[in-house]
PQR file with spaces between the fields and no chain letter, atoms N, CA, C, O and H, PARSE charges and radii, in Angstrom:
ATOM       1  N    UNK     1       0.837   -1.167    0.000 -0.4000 1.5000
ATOM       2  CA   UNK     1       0.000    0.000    0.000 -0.0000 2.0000
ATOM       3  C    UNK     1       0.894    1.246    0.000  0.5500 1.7000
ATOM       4  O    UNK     1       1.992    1.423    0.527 -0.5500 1.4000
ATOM       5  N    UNK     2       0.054    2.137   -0.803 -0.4000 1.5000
ATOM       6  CA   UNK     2       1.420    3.756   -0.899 -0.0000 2.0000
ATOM       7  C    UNK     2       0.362    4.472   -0.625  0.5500 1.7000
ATOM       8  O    UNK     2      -0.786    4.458   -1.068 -0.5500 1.4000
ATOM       9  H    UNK     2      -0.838    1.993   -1.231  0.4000 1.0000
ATOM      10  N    UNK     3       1.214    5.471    0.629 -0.4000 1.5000
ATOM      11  CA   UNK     3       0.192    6.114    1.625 -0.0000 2.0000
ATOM      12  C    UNK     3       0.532    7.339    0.823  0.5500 1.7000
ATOM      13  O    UNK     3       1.600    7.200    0.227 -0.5500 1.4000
ATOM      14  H    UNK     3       2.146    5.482    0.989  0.4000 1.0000
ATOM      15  N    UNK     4      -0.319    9.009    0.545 -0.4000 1.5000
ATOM      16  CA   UNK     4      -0.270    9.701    0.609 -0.0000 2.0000
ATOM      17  C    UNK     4      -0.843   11.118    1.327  0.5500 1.7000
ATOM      18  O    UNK     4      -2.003   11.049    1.734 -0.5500 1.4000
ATOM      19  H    UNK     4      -1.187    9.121    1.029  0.4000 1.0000
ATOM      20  N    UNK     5      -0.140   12.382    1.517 -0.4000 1.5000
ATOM      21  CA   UNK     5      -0.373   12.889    2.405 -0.0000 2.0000
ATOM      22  C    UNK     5      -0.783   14.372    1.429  0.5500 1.7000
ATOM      23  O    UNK     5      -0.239   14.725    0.383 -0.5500 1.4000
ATOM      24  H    UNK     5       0.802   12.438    1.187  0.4000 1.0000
ATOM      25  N    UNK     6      -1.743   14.954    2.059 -0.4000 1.5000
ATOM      26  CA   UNK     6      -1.748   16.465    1.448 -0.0000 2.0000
ATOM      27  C    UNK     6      -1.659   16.993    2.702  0.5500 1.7000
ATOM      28  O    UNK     6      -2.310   16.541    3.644 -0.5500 1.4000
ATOM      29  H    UNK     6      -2.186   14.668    2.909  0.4000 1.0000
ATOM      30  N    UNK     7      -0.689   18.180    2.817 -0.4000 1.5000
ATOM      31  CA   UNK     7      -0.471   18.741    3.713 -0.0000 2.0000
ATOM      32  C    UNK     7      -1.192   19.891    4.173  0.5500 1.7000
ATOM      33  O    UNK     7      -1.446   20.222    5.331 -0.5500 1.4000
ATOM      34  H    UNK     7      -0.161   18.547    2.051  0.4000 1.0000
ATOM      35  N    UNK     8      -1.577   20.633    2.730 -0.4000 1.5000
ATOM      36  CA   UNK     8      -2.021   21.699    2.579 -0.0000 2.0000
ATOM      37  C    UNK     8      -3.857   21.903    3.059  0.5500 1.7000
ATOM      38  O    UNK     8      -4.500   22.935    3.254 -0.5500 1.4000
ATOM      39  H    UNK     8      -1.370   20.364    1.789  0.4000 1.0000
ATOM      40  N    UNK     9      -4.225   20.619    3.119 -0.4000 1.5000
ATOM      41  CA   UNK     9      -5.944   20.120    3.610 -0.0000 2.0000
ATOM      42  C    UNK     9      -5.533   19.843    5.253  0.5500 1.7000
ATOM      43  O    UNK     9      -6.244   20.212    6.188 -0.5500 1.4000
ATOM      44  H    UNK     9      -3.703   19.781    2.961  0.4000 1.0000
ATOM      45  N    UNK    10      -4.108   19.043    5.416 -0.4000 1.5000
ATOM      46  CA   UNK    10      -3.992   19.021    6.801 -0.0000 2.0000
ATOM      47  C    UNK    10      -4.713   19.954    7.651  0.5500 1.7000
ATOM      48  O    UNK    10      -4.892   21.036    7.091 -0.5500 1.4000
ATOM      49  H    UNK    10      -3.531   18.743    4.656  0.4000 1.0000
ATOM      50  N    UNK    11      -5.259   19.861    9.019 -0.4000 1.5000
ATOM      51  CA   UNK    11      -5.809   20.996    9.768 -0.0000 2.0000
ATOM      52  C    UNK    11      -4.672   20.423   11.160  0.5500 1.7000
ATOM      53  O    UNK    11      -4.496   21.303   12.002 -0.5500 1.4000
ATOM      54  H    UNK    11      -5.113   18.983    9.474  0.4000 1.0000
ATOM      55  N    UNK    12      -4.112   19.403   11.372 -0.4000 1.5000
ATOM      56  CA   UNK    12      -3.549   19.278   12.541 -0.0000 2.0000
ATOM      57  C    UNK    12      -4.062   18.637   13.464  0.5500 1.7000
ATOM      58  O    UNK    12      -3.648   18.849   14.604 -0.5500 1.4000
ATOM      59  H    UNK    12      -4.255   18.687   10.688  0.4000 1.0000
ATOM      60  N    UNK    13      -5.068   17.705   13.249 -0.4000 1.5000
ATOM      61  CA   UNK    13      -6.201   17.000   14.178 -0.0000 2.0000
ATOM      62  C    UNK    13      -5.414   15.972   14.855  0.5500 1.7000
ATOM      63  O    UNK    13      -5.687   15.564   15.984 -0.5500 1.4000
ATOM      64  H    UNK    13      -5.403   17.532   12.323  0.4000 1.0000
ATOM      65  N    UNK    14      -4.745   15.691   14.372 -0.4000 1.5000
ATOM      66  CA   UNK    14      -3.517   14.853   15.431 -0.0000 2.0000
ATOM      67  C    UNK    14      -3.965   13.239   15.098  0.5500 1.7000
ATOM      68  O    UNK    14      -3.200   12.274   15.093 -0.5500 1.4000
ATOM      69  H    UNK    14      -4.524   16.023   13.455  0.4000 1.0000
ATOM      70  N    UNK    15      -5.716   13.231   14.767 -0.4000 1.5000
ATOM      71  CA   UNK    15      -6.092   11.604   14.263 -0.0000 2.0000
ATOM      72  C    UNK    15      -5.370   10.831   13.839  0.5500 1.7000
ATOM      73  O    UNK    15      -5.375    9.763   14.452 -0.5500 1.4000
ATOM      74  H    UNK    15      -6.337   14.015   14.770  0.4000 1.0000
ATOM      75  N    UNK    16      -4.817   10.890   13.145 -0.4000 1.5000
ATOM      76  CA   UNK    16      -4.238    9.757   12.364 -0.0000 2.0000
ATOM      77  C    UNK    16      -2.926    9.335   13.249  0.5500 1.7000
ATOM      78  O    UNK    16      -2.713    8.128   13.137 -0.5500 1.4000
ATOM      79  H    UNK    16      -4.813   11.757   12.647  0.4000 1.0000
ATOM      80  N    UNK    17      -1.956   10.032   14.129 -0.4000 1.5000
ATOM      81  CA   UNK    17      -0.998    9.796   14.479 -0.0000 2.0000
ATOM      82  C    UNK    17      -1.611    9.123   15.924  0.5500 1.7000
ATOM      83  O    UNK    17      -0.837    8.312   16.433 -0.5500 1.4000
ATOM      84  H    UNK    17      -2.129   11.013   14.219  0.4000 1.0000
ATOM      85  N    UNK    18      -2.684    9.309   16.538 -0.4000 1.5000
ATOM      86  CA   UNK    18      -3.076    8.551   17.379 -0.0000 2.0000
ATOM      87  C    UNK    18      -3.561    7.237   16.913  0.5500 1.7000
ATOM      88  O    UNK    18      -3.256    6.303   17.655 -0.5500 1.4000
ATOM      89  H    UNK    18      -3.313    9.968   16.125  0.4000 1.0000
ATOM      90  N    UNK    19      -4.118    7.000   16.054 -0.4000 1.5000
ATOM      91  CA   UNK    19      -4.605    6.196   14.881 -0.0000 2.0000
ATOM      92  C    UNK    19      -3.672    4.904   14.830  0.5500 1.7000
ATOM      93  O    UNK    19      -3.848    3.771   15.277 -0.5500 1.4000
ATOM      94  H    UNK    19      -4.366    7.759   15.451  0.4000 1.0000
ATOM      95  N    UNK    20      -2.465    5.561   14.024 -0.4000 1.5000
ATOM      96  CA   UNK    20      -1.528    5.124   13.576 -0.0000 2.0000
ATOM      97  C    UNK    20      -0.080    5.312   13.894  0.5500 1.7000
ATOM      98  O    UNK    20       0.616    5.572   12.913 -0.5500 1.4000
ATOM      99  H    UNK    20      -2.322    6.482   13.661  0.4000 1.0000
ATOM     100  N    UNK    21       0.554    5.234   15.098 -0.4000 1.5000
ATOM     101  CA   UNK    21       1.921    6.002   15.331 -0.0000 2.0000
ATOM     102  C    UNK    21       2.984    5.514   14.684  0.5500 1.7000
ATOM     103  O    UNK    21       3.927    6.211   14.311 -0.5500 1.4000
ATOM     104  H    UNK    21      -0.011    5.023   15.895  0.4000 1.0000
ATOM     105  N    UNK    22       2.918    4.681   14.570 -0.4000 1.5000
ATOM     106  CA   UNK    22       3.914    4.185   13.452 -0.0000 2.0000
ATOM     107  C    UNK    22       4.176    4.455   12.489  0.5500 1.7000
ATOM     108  O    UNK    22       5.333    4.198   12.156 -0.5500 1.4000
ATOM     109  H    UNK    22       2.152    4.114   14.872  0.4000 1.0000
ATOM     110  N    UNK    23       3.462    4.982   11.701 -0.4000 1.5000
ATOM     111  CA   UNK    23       3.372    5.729   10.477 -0.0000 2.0000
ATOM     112  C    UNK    23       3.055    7.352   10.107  0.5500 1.7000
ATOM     113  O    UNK    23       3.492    8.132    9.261 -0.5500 1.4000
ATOM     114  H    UNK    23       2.522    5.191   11.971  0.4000 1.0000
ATOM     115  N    UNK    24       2.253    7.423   10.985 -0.4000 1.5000
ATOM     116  CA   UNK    24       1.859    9.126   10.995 -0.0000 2.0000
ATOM     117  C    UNK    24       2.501   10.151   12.359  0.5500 1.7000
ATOM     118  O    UNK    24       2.668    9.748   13.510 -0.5500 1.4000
ATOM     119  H    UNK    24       1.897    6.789   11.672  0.4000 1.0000
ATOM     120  N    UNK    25       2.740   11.317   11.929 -0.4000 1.5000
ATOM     121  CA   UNK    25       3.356   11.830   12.769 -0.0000 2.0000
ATOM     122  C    UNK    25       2.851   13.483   12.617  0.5500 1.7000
ATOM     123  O    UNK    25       2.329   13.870   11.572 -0.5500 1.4000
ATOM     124  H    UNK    25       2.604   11.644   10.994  0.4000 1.0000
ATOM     125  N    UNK    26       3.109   14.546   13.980 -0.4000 1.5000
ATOM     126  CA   UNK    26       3.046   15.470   13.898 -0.0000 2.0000
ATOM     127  C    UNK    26       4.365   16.380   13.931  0.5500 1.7000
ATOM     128  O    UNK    26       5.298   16.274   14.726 -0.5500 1.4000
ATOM     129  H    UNK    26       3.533   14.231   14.829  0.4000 1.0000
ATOM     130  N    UNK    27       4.204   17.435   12.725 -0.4000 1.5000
ATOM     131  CA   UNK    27       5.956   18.071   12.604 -0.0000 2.0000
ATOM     132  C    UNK    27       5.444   18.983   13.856  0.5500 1.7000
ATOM     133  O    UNK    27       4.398   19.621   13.974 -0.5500 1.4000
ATOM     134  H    UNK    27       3.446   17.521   12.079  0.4000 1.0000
ATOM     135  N    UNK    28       6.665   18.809   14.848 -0.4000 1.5000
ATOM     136  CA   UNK    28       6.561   19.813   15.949 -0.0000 2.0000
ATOM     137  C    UNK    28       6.451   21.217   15.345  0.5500 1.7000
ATOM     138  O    UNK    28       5.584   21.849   15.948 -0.5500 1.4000
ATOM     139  H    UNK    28       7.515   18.291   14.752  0.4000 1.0000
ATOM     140  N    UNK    29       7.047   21.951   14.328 -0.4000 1.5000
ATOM     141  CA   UNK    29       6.777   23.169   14.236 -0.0000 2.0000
ATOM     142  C    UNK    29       5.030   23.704   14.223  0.5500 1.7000
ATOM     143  O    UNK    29       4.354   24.236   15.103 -0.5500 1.4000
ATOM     144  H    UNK    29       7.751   21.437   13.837  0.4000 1.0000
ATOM     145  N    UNK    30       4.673   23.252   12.688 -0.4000 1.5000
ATOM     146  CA   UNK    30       3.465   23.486   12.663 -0.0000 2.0000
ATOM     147  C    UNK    30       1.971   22.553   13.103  0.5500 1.7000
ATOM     148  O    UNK    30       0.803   22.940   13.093 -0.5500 1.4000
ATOM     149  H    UNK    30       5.223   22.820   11.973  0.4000 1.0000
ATOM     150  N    UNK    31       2.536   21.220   13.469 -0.4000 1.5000
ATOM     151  CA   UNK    31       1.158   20.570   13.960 -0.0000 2.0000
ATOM     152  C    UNK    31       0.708   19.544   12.643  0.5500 1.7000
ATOM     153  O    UNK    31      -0.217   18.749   12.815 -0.5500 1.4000
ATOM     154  H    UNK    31       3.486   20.906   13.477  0.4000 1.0000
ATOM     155  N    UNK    32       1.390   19.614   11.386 -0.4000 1.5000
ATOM     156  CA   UNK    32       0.688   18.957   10.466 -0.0000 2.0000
ATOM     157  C    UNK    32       1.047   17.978   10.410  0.5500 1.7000
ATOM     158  O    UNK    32       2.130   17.957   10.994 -0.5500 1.4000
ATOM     159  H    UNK    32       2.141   20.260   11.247  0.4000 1.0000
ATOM     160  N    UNK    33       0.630   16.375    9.770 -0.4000 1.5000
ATOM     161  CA   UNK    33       0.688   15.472    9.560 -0.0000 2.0000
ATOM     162  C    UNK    33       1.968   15.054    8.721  0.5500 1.7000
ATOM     163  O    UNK    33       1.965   15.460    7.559 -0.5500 1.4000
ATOM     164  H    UNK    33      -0.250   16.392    9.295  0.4000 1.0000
ATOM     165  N    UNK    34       3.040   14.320    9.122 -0.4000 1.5000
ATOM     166  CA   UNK    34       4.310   13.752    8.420 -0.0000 2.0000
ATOM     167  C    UNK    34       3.852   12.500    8.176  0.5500 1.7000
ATOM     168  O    UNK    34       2.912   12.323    8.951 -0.5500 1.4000
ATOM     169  H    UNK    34       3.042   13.990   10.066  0.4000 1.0000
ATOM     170  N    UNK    35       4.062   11.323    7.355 -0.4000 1.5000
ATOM     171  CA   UNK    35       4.677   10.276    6.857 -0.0000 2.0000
ATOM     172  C    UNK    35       5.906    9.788    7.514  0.5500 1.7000
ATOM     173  O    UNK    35       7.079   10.100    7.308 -0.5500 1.4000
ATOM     174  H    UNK    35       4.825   11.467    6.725  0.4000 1.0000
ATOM     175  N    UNK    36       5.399    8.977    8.326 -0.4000 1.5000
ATOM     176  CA   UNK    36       7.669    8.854    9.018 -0.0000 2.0000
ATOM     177  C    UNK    36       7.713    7.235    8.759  0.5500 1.7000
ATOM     178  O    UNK    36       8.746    6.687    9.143 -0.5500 1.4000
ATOM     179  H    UNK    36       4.446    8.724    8.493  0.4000 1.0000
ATOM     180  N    UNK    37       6.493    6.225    8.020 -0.4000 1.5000
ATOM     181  CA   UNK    37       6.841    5.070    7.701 -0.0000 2.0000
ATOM     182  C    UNK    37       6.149    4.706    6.255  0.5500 1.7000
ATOM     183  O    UNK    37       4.989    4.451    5.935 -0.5500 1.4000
ATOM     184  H    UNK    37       5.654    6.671    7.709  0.4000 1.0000
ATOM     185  N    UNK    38       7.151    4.779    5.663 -0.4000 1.5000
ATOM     186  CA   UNK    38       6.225    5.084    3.870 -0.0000 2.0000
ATOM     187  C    UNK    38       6.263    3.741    3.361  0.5500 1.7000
ATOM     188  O    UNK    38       5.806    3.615    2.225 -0.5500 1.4000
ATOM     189  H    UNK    38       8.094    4.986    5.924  0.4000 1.0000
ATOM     190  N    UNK    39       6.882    2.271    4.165 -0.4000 1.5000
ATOM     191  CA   UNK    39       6.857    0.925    3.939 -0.0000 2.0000
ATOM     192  C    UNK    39       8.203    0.282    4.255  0.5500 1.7000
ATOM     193  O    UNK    39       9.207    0.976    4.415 -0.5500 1.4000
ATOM     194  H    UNK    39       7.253    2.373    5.088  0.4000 1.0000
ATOM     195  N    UNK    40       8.225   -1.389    4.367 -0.4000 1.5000
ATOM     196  CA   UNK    40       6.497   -1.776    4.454 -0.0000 2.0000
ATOM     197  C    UNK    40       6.209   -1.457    5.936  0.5500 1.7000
ATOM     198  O    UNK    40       6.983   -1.554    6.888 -0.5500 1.4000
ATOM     199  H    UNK    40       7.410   -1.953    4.237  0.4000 1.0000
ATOM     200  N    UNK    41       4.612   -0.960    5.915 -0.4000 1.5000
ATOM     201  CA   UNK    41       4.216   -1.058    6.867 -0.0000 2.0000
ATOM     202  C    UNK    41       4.437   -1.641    8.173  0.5500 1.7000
ATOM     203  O    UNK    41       4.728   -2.836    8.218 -0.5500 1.4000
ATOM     204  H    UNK    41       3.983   -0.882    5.141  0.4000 1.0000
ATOM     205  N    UNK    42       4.343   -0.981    9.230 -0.4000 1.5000
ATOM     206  CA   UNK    42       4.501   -1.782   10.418 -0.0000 2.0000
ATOM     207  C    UNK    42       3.601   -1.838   11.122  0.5500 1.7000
ATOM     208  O    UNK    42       3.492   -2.770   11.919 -0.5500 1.4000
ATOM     209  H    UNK    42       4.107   -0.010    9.194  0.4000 1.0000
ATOM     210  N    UNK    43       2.502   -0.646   11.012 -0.4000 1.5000
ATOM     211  CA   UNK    43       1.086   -0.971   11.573 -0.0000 2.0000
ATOM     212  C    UNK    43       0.535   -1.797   10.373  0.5500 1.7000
ATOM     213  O    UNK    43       0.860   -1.909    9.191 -0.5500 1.4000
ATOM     214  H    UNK    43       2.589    0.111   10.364  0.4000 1.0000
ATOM     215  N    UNK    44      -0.728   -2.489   11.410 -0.4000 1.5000
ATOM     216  CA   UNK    44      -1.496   -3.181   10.531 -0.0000 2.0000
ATOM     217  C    UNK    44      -2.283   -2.346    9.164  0.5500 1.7000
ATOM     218  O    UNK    44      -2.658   -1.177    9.260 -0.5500 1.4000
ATOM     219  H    UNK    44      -0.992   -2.398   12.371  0.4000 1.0000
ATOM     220  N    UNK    45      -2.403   -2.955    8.242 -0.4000 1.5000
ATOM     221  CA   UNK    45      -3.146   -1.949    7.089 -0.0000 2.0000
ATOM     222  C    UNK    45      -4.714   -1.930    7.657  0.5500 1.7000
ATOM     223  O    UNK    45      -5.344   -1.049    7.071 -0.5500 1.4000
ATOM     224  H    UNK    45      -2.099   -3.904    8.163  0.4000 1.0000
ATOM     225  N    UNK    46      -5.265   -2.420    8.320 -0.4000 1.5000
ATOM     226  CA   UNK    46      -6.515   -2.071    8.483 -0.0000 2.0000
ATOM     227  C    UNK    46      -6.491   -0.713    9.452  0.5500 1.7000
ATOM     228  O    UNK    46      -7.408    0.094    9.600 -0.5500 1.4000
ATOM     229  H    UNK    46      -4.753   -3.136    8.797  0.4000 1.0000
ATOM     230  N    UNK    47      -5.134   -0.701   10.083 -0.4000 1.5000
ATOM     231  CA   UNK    47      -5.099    0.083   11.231 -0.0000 2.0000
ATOM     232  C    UNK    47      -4.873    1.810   10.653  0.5500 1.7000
ATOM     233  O    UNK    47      -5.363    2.851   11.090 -0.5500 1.4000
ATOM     234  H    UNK    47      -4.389   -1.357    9.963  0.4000 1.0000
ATOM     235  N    UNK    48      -3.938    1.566    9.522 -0.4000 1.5000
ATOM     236  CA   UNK    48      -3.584    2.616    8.479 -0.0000 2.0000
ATOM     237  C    UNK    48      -4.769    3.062    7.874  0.5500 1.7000
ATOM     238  O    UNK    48      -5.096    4.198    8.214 -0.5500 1.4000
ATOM     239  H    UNK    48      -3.540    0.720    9.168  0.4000 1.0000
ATOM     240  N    UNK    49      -5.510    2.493    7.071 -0.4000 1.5000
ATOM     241  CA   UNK    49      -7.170    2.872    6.233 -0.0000 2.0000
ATOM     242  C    UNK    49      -7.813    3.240    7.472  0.5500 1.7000
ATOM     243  O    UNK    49      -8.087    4.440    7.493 -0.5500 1.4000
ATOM     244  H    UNK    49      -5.244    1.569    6.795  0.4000 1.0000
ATOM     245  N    UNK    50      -8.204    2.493    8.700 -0.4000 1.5000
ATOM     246  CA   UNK    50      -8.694    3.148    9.546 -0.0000 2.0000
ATOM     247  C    UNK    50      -8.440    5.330    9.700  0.5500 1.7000
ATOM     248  O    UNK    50      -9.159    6.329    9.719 -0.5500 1.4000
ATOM     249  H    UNK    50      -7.981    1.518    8.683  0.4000 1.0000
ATOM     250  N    UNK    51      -7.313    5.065    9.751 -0.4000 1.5000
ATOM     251  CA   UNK    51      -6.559    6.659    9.779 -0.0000 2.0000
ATOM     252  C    UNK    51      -6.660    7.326    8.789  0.5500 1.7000
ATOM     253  O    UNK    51      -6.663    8.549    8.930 -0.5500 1.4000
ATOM     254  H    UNK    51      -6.729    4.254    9.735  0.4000 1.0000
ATOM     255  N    UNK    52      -6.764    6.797    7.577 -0.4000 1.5000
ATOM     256  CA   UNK    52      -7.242    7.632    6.497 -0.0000 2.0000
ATOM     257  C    UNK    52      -8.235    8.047    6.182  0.5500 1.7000
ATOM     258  O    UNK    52      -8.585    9.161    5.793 -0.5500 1.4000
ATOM     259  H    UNK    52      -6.761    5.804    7.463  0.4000 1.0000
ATOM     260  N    UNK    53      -9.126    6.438    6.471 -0.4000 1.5000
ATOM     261  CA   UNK    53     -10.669    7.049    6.534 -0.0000 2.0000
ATOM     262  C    UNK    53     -11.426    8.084    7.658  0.5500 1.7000
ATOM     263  O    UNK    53     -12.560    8.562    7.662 -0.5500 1.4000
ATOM     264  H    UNK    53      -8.841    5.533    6.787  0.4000 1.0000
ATOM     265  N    UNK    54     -10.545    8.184    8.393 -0.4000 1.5000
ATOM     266  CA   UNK    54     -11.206    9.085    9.855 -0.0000 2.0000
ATOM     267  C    UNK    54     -10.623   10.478   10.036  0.5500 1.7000
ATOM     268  O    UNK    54     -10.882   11.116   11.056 -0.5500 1.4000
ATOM     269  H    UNK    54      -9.623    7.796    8.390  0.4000 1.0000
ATOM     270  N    UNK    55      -9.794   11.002    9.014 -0.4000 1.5000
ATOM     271  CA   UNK    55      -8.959   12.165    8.605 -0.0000 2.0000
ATOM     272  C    UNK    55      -9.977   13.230    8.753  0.5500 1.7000
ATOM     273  O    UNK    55     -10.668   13.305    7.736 -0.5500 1.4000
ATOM     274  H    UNK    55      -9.584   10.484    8.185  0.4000 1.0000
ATOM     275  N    UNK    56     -10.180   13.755    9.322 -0.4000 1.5000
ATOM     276  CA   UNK    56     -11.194   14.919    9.395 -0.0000 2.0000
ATOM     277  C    UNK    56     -11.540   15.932    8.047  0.5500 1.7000
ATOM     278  O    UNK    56     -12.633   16.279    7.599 -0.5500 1.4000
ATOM     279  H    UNK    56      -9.619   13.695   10.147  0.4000 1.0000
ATOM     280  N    UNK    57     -10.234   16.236    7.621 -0.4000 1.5000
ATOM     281  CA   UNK    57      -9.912   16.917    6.191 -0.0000 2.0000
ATOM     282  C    UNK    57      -9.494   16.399    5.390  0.5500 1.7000
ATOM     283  O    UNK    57      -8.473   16.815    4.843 -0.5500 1.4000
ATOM     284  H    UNK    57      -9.346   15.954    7.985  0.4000 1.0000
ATOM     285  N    UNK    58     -10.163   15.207    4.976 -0.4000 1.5000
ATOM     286  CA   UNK    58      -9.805   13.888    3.797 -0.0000 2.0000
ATOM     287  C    UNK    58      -7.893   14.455    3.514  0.5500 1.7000
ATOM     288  O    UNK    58      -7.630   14.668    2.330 -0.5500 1.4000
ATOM     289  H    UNK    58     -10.993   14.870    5.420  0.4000 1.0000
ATOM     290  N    UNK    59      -6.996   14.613    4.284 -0.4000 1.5000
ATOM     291  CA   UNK    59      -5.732   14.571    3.633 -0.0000 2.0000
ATOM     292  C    UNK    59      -5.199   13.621    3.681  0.5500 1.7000
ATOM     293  O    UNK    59      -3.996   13.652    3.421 -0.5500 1.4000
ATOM     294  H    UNK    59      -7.210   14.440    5.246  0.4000 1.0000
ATOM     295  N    UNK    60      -5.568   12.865    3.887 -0.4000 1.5000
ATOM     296  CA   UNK    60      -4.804   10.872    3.453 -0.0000 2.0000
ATOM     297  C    UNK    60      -5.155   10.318    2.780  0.5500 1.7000
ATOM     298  O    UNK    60      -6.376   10.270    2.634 -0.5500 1.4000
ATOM     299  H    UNK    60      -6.545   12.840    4.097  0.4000 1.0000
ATOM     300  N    UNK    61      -4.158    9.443    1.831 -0.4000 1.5000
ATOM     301  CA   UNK    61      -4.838    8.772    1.154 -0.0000 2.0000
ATOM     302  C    UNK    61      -4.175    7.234    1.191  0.5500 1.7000
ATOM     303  O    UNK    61      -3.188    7.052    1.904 -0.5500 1.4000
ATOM     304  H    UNK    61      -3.165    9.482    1.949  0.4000 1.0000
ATOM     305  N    UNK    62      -4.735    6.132    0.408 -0.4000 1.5000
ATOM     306  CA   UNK    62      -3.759    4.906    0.537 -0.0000 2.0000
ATOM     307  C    UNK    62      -4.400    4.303   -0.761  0.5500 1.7000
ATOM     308  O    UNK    62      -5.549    4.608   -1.082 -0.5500 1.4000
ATOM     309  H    UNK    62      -5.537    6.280   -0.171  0.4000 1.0000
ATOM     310  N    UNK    63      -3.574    3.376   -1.555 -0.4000 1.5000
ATOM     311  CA   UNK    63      -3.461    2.995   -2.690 -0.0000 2.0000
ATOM     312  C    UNK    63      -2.602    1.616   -2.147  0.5500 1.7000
ATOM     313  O    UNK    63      -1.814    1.295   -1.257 -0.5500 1.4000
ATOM     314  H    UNK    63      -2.641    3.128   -1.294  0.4000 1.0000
ATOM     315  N    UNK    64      -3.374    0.991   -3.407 -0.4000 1.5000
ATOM     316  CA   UNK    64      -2.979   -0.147   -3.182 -0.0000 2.0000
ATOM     317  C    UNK    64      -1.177   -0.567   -4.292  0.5500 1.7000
ATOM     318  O    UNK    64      -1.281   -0.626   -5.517 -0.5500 1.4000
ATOM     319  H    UNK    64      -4.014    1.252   -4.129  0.4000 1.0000
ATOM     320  N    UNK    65      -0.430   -0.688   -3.935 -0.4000 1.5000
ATOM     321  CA   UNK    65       0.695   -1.107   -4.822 -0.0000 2.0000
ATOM     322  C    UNK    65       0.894   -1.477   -6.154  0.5500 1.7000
ATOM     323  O    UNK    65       2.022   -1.773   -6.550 -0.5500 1.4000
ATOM     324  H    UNK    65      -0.345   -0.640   -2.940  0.4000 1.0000
């Protein structure tokens, strides 16, 4: 799966990195959503789509390989 991120829809809701810590992260400066595990995965993928689908400001996305 290839995760992508829009940063610019980001609002900083922090979801996904609670979600998902393994993979999602907040940049201490501004609060927005990083990518810090782009594969393979180490959270479960249901656990990842979970986080994408619950993105408050649809900025995640995931694709399948």
């Amino acid at each position: 799966m290839r995760i992508t991120i829009d940063r610019e829809a980001c609002i900083g809701s922090g979801l996904c990195a609670l979600i998902a810590p393994a993979v999602f992260d907040q940049n201490d400066d501004d609060g927005l959503v990083e990518l810090i595990d782009e594969g393979p995965l180490t959270d479960p993928v249901g656990t990842v789509k979970d986080a994408v689908q619950r993105c408050p400001a649809a900025a995640l996305g995931s694709h399948p390989d």
